[in-house]
C-alpha positions in Angstrom: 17.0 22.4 26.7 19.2 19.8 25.6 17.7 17.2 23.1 17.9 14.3 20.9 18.0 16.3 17.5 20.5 18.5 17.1 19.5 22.4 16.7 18.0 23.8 13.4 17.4 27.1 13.1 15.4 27.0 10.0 13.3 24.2 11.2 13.1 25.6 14.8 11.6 29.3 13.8 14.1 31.1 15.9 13.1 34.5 16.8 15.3 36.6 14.2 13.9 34.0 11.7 10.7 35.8 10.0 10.2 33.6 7.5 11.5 30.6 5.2 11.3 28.9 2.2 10.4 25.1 1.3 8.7 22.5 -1.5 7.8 19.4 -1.9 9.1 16.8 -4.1 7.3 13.1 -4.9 9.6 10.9 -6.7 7.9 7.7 -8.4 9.6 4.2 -8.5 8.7 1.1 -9.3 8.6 -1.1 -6.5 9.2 -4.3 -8.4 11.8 -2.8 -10.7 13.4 -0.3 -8.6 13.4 2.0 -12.0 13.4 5.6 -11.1 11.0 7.6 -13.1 9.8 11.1 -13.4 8.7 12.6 -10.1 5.2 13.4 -9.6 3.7 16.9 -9.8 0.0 16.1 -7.8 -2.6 19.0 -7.7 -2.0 21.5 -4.7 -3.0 19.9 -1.3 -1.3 16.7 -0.8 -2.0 15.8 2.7 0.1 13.4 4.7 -1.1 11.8 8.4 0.6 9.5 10.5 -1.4 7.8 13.6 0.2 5.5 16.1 -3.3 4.4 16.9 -3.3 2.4 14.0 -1.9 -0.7 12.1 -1.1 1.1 9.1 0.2 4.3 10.4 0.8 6.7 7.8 -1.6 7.4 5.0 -1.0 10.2 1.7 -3.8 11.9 -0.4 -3.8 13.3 -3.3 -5.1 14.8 -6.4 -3.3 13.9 -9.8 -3.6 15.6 -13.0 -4.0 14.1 -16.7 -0.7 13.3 -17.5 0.3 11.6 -14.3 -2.9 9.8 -13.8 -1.6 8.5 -17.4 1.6 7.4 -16.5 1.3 5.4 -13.1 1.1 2.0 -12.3 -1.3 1.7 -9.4 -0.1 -1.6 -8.7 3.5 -1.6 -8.6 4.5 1.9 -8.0 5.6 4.2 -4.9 5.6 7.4 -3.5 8.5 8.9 -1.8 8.0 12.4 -0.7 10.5 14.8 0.3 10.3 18.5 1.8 13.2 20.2 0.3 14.9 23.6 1.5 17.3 26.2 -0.8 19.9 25.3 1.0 20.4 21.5 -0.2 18.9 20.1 3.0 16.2 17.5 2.1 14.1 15.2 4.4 12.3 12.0 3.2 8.7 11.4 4.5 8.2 7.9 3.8 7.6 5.2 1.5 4.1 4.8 0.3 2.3 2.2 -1.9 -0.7 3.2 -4.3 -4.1 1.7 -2.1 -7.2 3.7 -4.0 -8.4 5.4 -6.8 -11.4 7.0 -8.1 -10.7 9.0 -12.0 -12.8 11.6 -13.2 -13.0 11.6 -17.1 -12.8 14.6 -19.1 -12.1 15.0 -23.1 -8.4 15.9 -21.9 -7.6 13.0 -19.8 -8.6 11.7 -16.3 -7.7 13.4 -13.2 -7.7 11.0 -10.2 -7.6 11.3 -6.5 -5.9 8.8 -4.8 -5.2 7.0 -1.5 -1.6 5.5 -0.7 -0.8 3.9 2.6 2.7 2.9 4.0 3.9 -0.2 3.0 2.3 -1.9 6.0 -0.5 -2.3 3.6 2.2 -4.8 1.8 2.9 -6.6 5.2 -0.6 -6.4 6.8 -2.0 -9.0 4.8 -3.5 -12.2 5.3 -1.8 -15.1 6.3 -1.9 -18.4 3.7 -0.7 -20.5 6.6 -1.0 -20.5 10.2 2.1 -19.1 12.4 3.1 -20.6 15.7 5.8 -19.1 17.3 6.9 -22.3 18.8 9.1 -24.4 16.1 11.1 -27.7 16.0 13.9 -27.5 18.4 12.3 -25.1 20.6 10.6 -25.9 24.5 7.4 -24.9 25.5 9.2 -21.5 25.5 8.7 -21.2 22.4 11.0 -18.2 20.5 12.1 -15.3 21.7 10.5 -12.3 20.3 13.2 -10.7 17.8 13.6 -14.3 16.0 9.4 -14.5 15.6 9.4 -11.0 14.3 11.9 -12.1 11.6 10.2 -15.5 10.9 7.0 -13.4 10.3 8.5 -11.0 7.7 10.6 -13.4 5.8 10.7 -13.3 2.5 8.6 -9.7 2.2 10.4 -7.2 0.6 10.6 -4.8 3.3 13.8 -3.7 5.9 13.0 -3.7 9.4 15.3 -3.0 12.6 14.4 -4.4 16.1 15.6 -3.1 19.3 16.8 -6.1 21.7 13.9 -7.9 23.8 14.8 -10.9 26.5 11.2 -11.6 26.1 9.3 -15.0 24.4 6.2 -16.2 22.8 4.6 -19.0 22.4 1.7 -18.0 21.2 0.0 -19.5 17.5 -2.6 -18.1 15.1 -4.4 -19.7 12.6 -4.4 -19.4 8.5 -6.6 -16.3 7.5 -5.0 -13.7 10.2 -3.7 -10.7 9.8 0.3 -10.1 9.8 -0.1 -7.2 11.2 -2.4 -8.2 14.0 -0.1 -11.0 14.6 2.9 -8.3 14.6 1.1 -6.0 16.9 0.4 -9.4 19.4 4.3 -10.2 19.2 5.3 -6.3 19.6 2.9 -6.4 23.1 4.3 -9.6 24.1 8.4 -8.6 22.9 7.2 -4.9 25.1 7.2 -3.0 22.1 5.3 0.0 20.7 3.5 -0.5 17.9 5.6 -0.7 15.1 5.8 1.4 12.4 6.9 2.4 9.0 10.0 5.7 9.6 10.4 8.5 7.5 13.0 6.1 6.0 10.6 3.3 4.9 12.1 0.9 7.2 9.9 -0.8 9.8 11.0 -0.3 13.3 10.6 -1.9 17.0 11.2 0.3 19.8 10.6 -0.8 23.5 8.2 1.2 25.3 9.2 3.5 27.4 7.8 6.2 30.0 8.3 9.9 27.9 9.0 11.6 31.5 12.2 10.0 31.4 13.2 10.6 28.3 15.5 13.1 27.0 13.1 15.1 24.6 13.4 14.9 20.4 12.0 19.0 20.3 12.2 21.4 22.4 8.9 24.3 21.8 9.1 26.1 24.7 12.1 27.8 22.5 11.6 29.5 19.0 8.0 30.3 17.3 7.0 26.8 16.8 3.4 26.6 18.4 0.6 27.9 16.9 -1.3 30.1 19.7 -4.7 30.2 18.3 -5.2 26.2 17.7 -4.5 24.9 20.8 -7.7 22.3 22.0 -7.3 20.0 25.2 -8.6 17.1 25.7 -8.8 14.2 28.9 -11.0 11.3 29.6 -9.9 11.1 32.9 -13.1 10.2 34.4 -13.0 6.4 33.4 -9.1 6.0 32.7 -7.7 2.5 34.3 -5.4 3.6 37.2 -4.2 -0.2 37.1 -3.4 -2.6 34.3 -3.1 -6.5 35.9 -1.8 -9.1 33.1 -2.6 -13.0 33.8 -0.8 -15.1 31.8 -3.3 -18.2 30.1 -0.1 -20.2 28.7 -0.7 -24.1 29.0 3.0 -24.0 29.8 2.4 -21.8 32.8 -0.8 -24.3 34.1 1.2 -25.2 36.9 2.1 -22.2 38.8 0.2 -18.1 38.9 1.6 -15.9 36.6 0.3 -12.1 36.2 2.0 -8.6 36.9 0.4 -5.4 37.5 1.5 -2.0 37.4 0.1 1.5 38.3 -0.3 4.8 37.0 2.1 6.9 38.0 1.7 8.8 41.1 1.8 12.4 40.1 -1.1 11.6 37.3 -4.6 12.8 38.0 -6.1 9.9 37.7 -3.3 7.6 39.7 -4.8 5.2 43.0 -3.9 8.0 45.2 -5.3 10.8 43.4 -8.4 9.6 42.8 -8.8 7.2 46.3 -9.8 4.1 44.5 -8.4 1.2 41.7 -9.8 1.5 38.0 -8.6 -1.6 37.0 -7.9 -2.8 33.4 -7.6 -7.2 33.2 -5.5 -8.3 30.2 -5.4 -12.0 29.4 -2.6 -12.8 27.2 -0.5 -16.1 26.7 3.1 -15.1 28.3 5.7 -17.4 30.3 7.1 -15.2 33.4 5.5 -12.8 35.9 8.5 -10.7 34.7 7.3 -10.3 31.3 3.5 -9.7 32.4 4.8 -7.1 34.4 6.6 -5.6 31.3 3.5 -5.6 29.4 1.3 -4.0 32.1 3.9 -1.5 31.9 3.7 -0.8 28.5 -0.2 -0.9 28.6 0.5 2.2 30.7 3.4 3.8 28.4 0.4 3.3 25.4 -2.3 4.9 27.2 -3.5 6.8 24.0 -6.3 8.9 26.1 -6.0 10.6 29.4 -4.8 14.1 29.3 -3.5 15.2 25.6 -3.4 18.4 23.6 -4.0 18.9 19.9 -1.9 21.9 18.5 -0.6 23.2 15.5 3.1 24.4 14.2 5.2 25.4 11.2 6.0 21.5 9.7 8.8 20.0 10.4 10.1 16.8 8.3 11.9 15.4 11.2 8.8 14.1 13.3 8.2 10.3 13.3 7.2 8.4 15.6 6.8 8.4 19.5 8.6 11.7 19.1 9.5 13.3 23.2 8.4 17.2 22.8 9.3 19.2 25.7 6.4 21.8 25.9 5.1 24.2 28.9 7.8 22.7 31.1 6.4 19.3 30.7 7.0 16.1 28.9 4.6 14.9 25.6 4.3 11.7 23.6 3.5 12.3 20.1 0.6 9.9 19.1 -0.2 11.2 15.7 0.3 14.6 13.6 -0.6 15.7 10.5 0.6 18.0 7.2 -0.6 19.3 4.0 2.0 18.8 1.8 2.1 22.9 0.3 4.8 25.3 2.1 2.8 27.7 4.3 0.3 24.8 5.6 0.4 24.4 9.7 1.6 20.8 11.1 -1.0 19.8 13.2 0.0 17.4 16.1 -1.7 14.8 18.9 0.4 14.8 22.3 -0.1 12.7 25.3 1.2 14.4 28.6 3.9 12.1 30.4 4.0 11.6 34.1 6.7 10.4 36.4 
């Protein structure tokens, strides 16, 4: 099947490939500085998660000996970890920031275990002032989505990229909040995914979209990928909304009913004419248009994040991100979440969410 990613036969376990070879690499900079040091060489069992389910997505563990434990800053270094082939080829996993730490002491030194989290640990922090996203020289419109999302990240040392969204807010939130609650508000309103940090370090903005349509990122109904043995399903089909309805609460809207709906799609289980009846799910947000409450109920149902979903394991593979399209069984998955233990010879476990047209 044709996809996104073009065809690797040492990532994609081909039939005539048996076997392969890979490590790990963790090279330590100073954030503040930039200075590259020494890389890293943590205690087998590194473990690496990434979960679209929450703010912080991605989240590294690990166990470091004496001399390393020594020689970090906790404060102003990172982590960037790479799985590196014999061949040359070599695939960043992210950039991570140092976010707990707990040393045992010995007569040789302290070995610690620690916790680092992508750098939306850096962003999602709280606000000294409030944020409105209406500004002088703007109408009750307020600003359209992109320019907030900019506003709202100036001057924090982090790169993000946007995709394009004719949407506005006018929303405001008080001194105290979140950035990144106030990020994932704008990314709803903008119809975004949640965003999150890439395998690049830079924090991205993608517009939701339905997976069945989608051309996939992997294809694993070829090669060896899938792990037979560890496949669990799950559903929660039982209570799933068939129906999202937005009503918009903006002051600027007072005048006139705004809301938009949309549906399940037909060929899911749990859709209004499968199951005979509405489940209804009533979202009260501050938008301007029935067009963009529409959008949103929309992507309410592109980030259903139960429903029917399968948790499997394969061989890892450095090129998953985010809202990866897998083409599996003849069907179409969203990737929610996956997880892998940083040591060659380690199964990638992954969370997919089946996609209906």
């Amino acid at each position: 099947m044709l996809t996104t990613l073009p065809p690797n036969p040492l990532l994609e376990l081909p039939p005539w490939l048996g076997q392969r070879q890979a490590t790990f690499r963790f090279d330590l900079v100073n954030g503040v500085t930039n200075e590259i040091k020494d890389p890293l060489t943590p205690i087998r069992g590194a473990t690496l998660t990434h979960d679209t389910g929450q703010i912080i997505k991605r989240q590294l563990s690990m166990t470091l000996g004496a001399y390393d434990t020594a020689r970090v800053s906790l404060l102003q270094d990172r982590v960037l970890p790479w799985m590196v082939f014999p061949n040359g080829e070599e695939y960043p996993l992210g950039r991570f920031m140092f976010t707990d730490s707990s040393r045992q002491v010995f007569t040789s030194g302290k070995i610690s275990n620690v916790v680092l989290n992508d750098e939306m640990y850096l962003v999602d922090q709280q606000m000294e002032t409030g944020f409105s996203a209406i500004t002088t020289g703007t109408n009750a419109a307020g600003s359209d989505v992109e320019q907030c999302i900019g506003r709202l990240l100036y001057p924090l040392p982090v790169t993000y990229r946007a995709e394009m969204s004719p949407y506005f807010s006018n929303s405001s939130w008080g001194a105290g909040t979140r950035r990144g609650s106030i990020l994932e508000d704008l990314s709803l309103t903008g119809d975004y995914f949640s965003p999150w940090f890439d395998n690049e370090g830079v924090l991205r903005f993608i517009r939701s979209f339905n997976p069945a349509f989608k051309v996939p990122d992997f294809d694993w109904d070829s090669g060896n990928q899938v792990l037979r043995s560890t496949i669990i399903e799950n559903d929660d089909l039982l209570n799933a909304p068939n129906r999202f309805i937005v009503i918009s609460n903006s002051s600027a809207t007072k005048n006139v009913a705004v809301y938009g709906s949309a549906d399940a799609p037909v060929t899911s289980p749990h859709s209004i004419s499968q199951r005979g009846f509405v489940v209804a799910s009533v979202q009260d947000l501050q938008l301007l248009t029935s067009a963009q409450c529409t959008a949103v109920a929309k992507n309410y149902v592109e980030r259903q994040t139960v429903f029917e979903s399968v948790k499997l394991t394969t061989a890892p593979d450095p090129r998953h991100d985010s809202y990866n399209v897998i083409n599996w069984q003849g069907d179409l998955w969203l990737e929610l979440a996956w997880s892998l233990t940083l040591m060659e010879g380690e199964p990638m476990q992954h969370t997919l969410r089946k996609a209906y047209r």
